[in-house]
C-alpha positions in Angstrom: 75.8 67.7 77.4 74.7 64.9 79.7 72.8 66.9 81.7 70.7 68.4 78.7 69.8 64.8 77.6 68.5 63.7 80.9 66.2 66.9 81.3 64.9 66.3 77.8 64.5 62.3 78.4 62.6 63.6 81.4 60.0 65.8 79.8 59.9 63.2 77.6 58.5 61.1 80.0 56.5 63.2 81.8 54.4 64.3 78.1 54.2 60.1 77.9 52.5 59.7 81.2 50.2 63.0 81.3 49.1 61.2 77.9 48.9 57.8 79.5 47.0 59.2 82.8 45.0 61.2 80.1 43.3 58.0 78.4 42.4 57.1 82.3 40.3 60.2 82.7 41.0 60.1 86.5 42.1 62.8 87.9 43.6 61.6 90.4 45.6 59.2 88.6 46.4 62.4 86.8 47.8 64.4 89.9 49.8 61.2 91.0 51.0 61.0 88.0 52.3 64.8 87.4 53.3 65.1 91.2 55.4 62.2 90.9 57.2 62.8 87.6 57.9 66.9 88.3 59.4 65.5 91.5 61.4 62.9 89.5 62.4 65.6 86.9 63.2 68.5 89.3 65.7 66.4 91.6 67.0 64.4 88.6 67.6 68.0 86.9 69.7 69.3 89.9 72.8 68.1 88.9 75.9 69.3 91.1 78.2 71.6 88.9 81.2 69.2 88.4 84.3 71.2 90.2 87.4 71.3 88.2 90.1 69.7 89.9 93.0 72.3 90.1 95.8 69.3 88.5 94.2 69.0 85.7 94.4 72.1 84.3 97.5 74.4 83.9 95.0 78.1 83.6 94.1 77.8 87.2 98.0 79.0 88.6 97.3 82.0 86.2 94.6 84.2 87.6 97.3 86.0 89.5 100.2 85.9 87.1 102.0 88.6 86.0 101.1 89.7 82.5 104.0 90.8 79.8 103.3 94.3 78.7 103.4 94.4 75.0 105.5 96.2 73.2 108.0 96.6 76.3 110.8 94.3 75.7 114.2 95.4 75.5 117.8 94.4 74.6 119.3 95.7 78.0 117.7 96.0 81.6 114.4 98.1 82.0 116.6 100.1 85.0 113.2 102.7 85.0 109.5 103.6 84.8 107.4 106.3 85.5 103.9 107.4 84.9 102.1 110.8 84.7 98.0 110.5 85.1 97.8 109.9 81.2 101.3 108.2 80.1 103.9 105.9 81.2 107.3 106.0 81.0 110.2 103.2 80.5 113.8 103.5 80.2 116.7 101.1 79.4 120.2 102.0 78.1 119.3 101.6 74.8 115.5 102.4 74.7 112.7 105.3 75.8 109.9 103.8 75.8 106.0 106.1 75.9 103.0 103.9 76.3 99.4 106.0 76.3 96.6 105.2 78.9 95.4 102.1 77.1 98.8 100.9 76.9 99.4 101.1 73.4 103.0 102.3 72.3 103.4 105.3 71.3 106.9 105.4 70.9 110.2 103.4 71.2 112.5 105.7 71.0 116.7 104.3 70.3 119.2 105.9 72.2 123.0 106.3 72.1 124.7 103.5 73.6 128.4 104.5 72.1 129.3 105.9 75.5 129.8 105.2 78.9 126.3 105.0 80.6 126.3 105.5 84.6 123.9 104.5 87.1 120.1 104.3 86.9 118.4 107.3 84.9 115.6 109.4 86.5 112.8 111.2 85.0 110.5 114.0 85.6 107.3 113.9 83.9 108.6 116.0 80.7 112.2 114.7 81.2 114.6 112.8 81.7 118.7 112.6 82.3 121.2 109.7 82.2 125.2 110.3 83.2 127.4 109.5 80.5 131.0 110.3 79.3 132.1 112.9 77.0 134.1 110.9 74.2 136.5 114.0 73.8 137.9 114.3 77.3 136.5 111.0 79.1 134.0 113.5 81.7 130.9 112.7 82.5 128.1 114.6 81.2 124.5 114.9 82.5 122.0 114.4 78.9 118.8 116.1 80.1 116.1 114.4 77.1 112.2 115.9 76.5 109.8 112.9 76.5 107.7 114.7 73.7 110.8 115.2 70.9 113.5 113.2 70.3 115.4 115.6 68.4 116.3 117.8 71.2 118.9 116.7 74.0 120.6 119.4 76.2 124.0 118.4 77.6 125.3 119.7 80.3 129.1 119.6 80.6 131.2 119.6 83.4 132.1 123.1 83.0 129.1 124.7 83.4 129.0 123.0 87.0 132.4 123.3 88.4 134.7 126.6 88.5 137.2 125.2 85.6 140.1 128.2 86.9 140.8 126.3 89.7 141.2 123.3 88.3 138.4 121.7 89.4 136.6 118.2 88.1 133.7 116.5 89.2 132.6 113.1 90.0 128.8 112.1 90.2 127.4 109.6 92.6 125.8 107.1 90.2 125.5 103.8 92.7 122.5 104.9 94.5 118.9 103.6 93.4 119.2 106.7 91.0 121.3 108.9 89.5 119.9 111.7 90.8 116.1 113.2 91.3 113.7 115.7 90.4 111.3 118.0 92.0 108.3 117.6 92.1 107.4 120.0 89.5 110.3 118.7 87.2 112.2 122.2 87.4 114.8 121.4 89.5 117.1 118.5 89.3 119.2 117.6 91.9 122.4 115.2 91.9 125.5 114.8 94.4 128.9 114.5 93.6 132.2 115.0 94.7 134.7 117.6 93.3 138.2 117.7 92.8 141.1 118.2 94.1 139.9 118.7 97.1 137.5 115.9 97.6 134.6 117.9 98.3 131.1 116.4 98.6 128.8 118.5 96.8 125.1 118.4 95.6 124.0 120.6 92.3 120.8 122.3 91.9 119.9 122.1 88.3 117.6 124.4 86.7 115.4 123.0 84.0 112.6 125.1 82.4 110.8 123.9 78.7 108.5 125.5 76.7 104.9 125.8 77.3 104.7 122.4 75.2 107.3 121.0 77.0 109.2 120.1 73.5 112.3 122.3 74.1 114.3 123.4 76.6 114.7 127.3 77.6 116.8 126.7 80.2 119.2 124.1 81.6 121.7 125.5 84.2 123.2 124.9 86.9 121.6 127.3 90.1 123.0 126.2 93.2 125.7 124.4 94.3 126.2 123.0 98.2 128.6 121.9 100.1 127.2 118.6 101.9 129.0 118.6 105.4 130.0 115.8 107.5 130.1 113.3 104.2 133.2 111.3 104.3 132.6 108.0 103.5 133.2 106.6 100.0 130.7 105.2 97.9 129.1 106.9 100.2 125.3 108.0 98.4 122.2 105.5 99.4 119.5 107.3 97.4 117.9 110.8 96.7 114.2 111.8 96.5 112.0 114.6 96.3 109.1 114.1 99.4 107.2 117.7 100.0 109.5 120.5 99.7 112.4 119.3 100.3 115.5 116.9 98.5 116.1 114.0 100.9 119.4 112.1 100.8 120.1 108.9 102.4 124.2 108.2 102.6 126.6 106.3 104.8 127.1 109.0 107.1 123.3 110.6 107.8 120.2 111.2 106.1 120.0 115.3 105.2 117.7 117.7 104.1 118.0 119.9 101.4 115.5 122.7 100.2 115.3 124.2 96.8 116.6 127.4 97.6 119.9 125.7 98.5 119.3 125.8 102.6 120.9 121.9 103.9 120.6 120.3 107.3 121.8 116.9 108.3 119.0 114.9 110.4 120.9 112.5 111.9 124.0 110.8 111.6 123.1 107.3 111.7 123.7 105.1 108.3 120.4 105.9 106.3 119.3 103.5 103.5 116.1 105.5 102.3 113.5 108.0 102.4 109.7 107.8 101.5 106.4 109.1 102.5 103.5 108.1 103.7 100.0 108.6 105.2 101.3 112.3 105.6 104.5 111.2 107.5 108.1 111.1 106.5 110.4 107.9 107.6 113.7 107.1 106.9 114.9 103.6 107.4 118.5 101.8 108.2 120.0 98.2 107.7 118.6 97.1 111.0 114.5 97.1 112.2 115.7 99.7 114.8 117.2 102.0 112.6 113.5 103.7 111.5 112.9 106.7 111.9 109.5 109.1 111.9 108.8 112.9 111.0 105.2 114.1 111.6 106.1 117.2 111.2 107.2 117.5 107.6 110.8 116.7 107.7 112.5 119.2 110.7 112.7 116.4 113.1 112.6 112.8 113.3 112.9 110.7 115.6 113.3 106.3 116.6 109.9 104.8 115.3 109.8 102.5 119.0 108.2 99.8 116.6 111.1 99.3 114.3 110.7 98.0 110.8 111.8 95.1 107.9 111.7 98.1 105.3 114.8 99.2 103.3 115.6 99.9 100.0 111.5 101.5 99.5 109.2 102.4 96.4 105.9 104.1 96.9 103.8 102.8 94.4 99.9 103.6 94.2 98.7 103.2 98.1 101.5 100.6 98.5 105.3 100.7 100.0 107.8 98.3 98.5 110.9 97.5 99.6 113.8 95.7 98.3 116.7 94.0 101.1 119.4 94.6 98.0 118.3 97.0 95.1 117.6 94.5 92.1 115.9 92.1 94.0 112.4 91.0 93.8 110.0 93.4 95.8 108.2 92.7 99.3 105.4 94.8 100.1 105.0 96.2 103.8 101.7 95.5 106.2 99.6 98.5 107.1 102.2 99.0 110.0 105.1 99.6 108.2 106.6 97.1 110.4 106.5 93.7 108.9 107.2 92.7 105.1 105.2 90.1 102.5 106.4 88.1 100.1 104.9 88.9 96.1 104.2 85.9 94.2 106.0 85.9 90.9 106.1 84.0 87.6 107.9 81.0 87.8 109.4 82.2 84.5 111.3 85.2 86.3 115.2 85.5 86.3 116.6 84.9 89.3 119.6 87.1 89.0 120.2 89.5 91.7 120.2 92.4 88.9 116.6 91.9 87.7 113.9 93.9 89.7 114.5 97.8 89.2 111.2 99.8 89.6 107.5 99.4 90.3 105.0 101.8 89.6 101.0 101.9 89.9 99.5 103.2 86.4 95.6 103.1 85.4 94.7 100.8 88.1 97.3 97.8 87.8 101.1 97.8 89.3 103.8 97.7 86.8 107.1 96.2 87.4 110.3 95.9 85.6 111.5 92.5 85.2 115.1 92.1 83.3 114.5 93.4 79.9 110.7 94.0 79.8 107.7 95.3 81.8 105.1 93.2 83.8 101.9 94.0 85.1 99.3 92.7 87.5 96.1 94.1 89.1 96.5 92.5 92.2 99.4 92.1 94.3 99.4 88.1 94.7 101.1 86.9 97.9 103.1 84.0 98.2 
């Protein structure tokens, strides 16, 4: 407002003395006159643009904060998310949560919680399956759920997976990032576990074919199972993930290989935290920087990365790799390399319990994290 009255004063002024120089009549009275007064009002009128001093103002810290998504809060954990190129996907114990493009909710869906839940549920991108125990005799079941319609839930039993004659039971391997994984595709589901009494560890090929609306299921059965060899370690499952072609398990004992028509090779035997993708390679990494390992050649071989890296616990997420020291901590993202690790900024606000940070996703242009009981978002990834 200052600066408006002083370039008014000054035309002001300058109408005053072309009318003074006027009444002269000398011209070049006149010319002094207008010279001297444009100069007066053009340097007076270039006032510097005050700067605002970053203490006095509490907006300026956040241009890179993390921004609540509505709609997204929860009563329990947000344990996953997932996105297909026009939804995304969010799951607690208790909730299902759809959000369209724009981000508006389009459902919130309740689920059972009277049960026994185990481990983190995965999705596909018409699907998804928690573990959770059968009230009538205490076995866990797998609940495979359609995205689309609530009012269809296929369980599959324990049964239908293991050769009940025998006398056989099953256990899954919940305490990896997941509880299981899909293909690509979403038609087969894959899950490890080991069966009884004979200790066995096993993985299960699922088959899981919907409709052509993908709002009921044709088919949910079991179509392969395999015997995972040289696994003897318990608690012994790191994670699982679909990369290419193949099923890639990470566990105490090796990483391994295992291809959808049920063929499994072990890749080395050296303690595996994870597999992910990327740049058109395949790397596994390990609880020390020397434990990484490369494939360039889709997943037959690998072999030391001579650079080593910080990853461990990783996330792809849009063109970015994330990595957690201890699942449920806040993220790092890696350098370019692969070899180094950078600190995110987060919200001062965020919990700092251990058992807060479950997934990250990239979703119409922003990331998307899950933070305790409700979903952030940022378009940036702002480093400390």
């Amino acid at each position: 407002h200052f600066t408006v009255f002083k370039i008014c004063y000054n035309v002001y002024v300058l109408y005053l003395i072309i009318k003074i120089a006027t009444m002269l009549r000398t011209r070049v009275v006149i010319v002094s006159f207008i010279l001297i007064s444009f100069s007066s009002i053009y340097f007076s009128g270039c006032v510097p643009v005050e700067r605002v001093n970053p203490s006095s103002t509490t907006n300026i810290a956040d241009s890179s904060a993390w921004k609540l998504v509505a709609g997204s809060t929860s009563d329990q954990l947000i344990r996953s998310l997932h996105n297909t190129p026009y939804e995304m996907y969010a799951l607690s114990n208790d909730y299902f949560f759809r959000f369209d493009n724009t981000l508006g909710l389009e459902e919130k869906r309740l689920l059972s919680t009277d049960k026994q839940l185990y481990g983190v549920p995965v999705f596909s991108d018409n699907t998804f399956t928690r573990v959770s125990q059968n009230k009538t005799d205490n076995k866990q079941v797998l609940e495979f759920h359609l995205v689309h319609n609530a009012a269809v839930i296929r369980n599959v039993y324990a049964s239908e997976i293991i050769d009940t004659a025998k006398k056989e039971s099953v256990n899954y391997d919940v305490l990896g990032r997941t509880a299981g994984c899909y293909s690509g595709d979403g038609t087969t589901f894959f899950i490890t576990g080991t069966v009884y009494p004979n200790y066995t560890p096993t993985a299960f090929l699922i088959d899981v074919q919907l409709n052509y609306e993908a709002k009921d299921f044709i088919t949910v059965k079991k179509s392969k199972r395999i015997l995972i060899p040289g696994l003897v370690t318990d608690l012994k499952i790191e994670s699982s993930k679909f990369i290419g072609k193949n099923f890639y398990l990470a566990t105490k004992d090796g990483g391994y290989k295992i291809g959808l028509d049920g063929t499994i090779a072990k890749l080395f035997p050296n303690w595996v935290l994870d597999f992910f993708s990327y740049k058109g390679n395949i790397y596994a990494t390990g609880f020390s920087n020397s434990d990484f390992f490369v494939s360039s050649d889709g997943g037959d071989t690998f072999k030391r990365a001579p650079s080593g890296s910080a990853l461990r616990y990783v996330q792809n997420a849009g063109f970015e790799v994330f990595s957690q020291d201890i699942r449920g901590l806040p993220y790092t993202v890696a350098d370019t390399s692969l070899t180094k690790i950078k600190s995110l900024k987060y919200n001062s606000t965020f919990s700092t319990n251990p058992d807060t940070y479950y997934d990250v996703i990239y979703f119409r242009n922003s990331y998307y994290i899950s933070v305790g009981k409700a979903i952030y978002s940022n378009t940036s990834l702002p480093l400390k």
